[in-house]
C-alpha positions in Angstrom: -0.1 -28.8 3.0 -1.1 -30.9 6.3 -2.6 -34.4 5.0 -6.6 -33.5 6.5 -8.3 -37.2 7.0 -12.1 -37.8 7.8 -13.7 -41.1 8.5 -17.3 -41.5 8.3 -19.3 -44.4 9.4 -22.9 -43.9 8.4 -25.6 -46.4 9.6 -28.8 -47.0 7.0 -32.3 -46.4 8.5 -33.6 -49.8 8.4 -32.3 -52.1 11.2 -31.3 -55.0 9.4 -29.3 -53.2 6.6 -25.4 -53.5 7.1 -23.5 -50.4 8.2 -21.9 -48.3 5.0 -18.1 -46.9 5.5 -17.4 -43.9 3.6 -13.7 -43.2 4.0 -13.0 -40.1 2.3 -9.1 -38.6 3.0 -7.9 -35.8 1.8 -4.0 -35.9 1.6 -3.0 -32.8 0.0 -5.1 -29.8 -0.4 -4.8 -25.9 0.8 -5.8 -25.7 4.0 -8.9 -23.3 3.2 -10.2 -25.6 0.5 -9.5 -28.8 2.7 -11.9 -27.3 5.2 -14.5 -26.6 2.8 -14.2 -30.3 1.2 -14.8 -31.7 4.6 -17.8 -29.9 5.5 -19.7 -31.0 2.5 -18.5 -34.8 2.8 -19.8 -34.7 6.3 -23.2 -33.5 4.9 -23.5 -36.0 2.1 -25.6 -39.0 3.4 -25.4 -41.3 0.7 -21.7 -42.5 0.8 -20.1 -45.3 0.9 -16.6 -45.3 -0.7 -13.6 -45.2 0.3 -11.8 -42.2 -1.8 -8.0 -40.7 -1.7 -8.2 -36.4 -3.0 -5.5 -34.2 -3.8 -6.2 -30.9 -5.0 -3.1 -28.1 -6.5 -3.5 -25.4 -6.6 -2.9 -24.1 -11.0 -3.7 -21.1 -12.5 -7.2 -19.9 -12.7 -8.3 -22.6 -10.0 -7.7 -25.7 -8.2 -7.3 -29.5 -9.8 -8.5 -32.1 -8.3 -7.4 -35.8 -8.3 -9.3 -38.7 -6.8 -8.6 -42.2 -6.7 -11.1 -44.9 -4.9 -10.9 -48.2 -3.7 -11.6 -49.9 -6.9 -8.7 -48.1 -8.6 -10.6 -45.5 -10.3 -9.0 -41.9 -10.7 -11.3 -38.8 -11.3 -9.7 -35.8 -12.2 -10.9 -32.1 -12.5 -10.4 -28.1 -13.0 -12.6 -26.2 -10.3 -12.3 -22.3 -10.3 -13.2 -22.3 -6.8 -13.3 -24.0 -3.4 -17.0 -24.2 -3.0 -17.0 -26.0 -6.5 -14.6 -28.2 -5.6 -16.7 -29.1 -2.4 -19.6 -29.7 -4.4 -17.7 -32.1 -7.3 -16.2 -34.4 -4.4 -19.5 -35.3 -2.9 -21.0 -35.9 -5.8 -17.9 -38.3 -6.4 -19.2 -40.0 -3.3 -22.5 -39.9 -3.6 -24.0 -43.5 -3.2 -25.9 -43.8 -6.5 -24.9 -46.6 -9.3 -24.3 -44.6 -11.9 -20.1 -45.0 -12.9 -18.3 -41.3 -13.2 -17.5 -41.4 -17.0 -14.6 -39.3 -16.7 -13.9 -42.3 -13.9 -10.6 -44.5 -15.0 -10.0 -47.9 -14.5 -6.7 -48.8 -13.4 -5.7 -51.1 -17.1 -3.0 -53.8 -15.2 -3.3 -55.1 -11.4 -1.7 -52.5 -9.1 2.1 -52.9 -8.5 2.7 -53.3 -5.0 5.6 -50.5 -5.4 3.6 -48.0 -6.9 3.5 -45.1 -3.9 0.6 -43.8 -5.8 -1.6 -46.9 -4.1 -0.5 -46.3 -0.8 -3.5 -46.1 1.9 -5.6 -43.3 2.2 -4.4 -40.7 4.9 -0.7 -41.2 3.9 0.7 -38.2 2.1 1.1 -38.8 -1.0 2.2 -36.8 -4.1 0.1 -35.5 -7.4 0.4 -37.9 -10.0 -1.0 -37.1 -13.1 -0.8 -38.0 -16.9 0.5 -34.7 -18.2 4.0 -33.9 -16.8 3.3 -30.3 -17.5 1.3 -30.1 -14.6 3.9 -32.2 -12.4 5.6 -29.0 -12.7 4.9 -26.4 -9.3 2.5 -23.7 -10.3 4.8 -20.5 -11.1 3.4 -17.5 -9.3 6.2 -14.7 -10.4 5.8 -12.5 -13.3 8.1 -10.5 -15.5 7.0 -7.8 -16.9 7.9 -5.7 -19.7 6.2 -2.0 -21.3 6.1 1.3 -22.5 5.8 4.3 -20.4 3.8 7.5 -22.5 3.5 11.1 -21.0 4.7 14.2 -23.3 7.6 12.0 -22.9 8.5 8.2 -23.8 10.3 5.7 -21.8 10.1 1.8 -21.1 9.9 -0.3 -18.0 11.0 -3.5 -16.8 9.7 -5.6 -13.4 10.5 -8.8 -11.7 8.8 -10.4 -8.7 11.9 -12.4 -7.0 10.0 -13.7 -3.8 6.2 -14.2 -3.5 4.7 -14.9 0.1 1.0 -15.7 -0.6 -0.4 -12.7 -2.5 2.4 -10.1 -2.0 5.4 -9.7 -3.8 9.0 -8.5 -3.5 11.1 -7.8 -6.5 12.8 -5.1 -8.7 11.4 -2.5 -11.4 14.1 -0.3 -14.1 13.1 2.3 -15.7 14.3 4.6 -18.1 12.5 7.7 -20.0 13.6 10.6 -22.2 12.6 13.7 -23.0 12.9 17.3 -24.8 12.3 20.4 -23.2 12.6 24.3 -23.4 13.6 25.9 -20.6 13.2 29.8 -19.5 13.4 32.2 -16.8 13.9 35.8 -16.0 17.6 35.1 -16.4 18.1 32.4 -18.9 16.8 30.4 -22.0 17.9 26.8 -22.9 16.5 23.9 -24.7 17.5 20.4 -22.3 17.5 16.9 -23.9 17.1 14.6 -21.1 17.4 11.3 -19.7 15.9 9.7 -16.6 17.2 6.3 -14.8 15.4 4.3 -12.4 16.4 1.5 -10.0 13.7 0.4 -7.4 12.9 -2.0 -5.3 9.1 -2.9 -5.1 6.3 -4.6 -3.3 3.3 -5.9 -4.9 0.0 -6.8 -3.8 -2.1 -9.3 -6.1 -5.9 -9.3 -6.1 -7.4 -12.0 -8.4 -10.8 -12.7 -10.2 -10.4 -15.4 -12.4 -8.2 -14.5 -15.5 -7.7 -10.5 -13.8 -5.2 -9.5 -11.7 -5.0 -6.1 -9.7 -1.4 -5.4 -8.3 -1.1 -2.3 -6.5 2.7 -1.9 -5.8 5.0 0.9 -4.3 8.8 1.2 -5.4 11.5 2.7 -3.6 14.8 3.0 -4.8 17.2 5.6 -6.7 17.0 8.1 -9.9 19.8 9.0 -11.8 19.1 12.1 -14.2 20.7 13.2 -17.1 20.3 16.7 -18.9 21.9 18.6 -22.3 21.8 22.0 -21.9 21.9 24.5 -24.9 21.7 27.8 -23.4 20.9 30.7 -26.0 20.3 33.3 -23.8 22.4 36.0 -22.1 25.0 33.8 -23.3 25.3 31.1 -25.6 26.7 27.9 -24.3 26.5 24.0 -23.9 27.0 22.3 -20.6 26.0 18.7 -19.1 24.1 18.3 -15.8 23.8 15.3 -13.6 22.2 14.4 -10.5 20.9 11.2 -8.3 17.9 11.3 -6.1 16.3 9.7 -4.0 12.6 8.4 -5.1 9.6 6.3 -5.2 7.1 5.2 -7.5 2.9 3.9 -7.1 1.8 2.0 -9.4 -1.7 1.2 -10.0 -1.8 -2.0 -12.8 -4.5 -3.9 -13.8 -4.0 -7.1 -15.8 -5.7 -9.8 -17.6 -3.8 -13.4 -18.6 -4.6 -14.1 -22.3 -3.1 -17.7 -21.6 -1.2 -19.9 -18.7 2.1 -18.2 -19.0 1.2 -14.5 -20.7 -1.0 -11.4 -19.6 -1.3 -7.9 -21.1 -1.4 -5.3 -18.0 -1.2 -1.4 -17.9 -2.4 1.7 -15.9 -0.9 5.0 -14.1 2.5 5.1 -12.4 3.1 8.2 -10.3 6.7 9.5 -9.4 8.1 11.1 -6.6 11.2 12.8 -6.5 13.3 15.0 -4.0 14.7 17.9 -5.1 17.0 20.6 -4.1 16.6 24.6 -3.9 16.4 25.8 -7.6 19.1 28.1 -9.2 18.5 31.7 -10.2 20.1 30.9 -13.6 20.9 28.3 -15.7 19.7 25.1 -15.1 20.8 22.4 -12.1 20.1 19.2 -10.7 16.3 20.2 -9.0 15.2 22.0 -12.6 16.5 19.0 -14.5 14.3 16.8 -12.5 11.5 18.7 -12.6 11.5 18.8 -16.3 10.4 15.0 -16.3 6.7 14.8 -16.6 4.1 12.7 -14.4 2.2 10.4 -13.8 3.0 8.1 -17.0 0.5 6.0 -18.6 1.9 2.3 -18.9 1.3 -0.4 -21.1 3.0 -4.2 -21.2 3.3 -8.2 -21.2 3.5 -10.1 -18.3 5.4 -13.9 -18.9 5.4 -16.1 -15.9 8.4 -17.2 -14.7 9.7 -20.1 -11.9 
């Protein structure tokens, strides 16, 4: 994020008071909460500081980090930009009254320390905890069951995230039982169904709850049983690979940093070929597979 600086030079109503400097930079900051920072430094009337803010973005919010000329750092969790606006110029609002979650630097400032460097320099977070040093990780695993009148489980990974949208992978596999009939045959079909996709996500967040809407396209590999009892009584394997896509429609909420419980309807398509007269082929084996499925599962954050 661009390093956004703003210098204000505010001059006291009475003539023979001395002009007050408020230097306020901002040297690291999205660019949509910089803005909003700005505009309500330039509308606070009472300052006169000189103040260095960074502000990462971590999950559920934003932290901010302030140091001032004196050597005082002020640190916080905001959920949202306005609040953050609102926190900084109370930080440089010119009242007497010391911050008490303010920190006094304990030694003299070392020269070498890049942490000191002027304002308007860019400069990196440095904070205490080296747990949140670390980058905020934005993609999710996933893991669940799949529930119908059939069972299956699901697994998906988010491999590259570009602001709110996500492009990864999703597997899939569910089984099933089913009795089979027509005018020329009956049959009871154990089968299996294998999924590869390839998926894109979009995330909508409110505080701890996520919405990802997402649409997979990839490949299904079926796999059918076939006890035929009727005219004739024999056994026989079927297999067949389609082409086919998936929406799902998951809604999630994070129990903690790193872990979320998520679940809601996934709906299948799948091609299919012209049906046989008897017996059972590839397009009546895969539209023995039930839909939409029901999904439930954990989310785990990952790098």
């Amino acid at each position: 994020m661009k390093a956004v600086a703003l210098a204000l030079l505010l001059v006291a109503a009475p003539a023979a008071a001395e002009p007050r400097r408020c230097n306020v930079t901002i040297v690291r900051a999205p660019d949509d909460v910089g803005a909003v920072i700005e505009q309500w430094v330039r509308a606070e009337r009472s300052c006169d500081i000189t103040l260095a803010i960074r502000v990462v973005p971590v999950p559920g919010g934003y932290r901010l980090n302030a140091r001032d000329g004196d050597g005082r750092v002020r640190e916080r969790i905001v959920p949202d930009a306005q609040t953050a606006g609102v926190l900084v110029a109370s930080w440089i609002a010119n009242d007497q009254t010391q911050d008490p979650f303010a920190v006094r630097n304990p030694s003299p400032p070392d020269p070498d320390d890049e942490s000191l460097e002027p304002p308007g320099e860019s400069l990196p977070m440095r904070v205490a905890d080296h747990e949140s040093e670390k980058p905020a990780r934005r993609r999710w695993l996933s893991a669940g069951v799949l529930g119908s009148t059939t069972v299956g489980v699901r697994a998906e990974l988010d491999a590259v995230v570009v602001g709110n949208w996500s492009f990864g992978i999703a597997a899939s596999v569910t089984r099933c039982d089913h009795a089979f009939a027509n005018t020329l045959t009956h049959s009871d079909v154990d089968a299996s169904y294998w999924r590869a996709l390839a998926t894109i996500v979009r995330t909508f967040s409110v505080g701890r709850i996520n919405f990802r809407p997402s649409l997979g396209i990839g490949a299904l590999t079926a796999y059918g049983r076939v006890e035929q009892w009727a005219p004739v009584s024999k056994t026989y394997g079927v297999v067949t690979t389609q082409a086919t896509a998936q929406l799902a429609l998951l809604l999630g909420v994070e129990l903690t940093r790193n872990w979320a419980v998520h679940g809601g309807p996934i709906m299948t398509l799948a091609t299919t070929g012209v049906e046989r007269m008897g017996g059972i082929g590839g397009a009546e084996l895969l539209n023995l597979e039930p839909f939409p499925f029901l999904y439930v599962g954990l989310q785990r954050r990952v790098w």
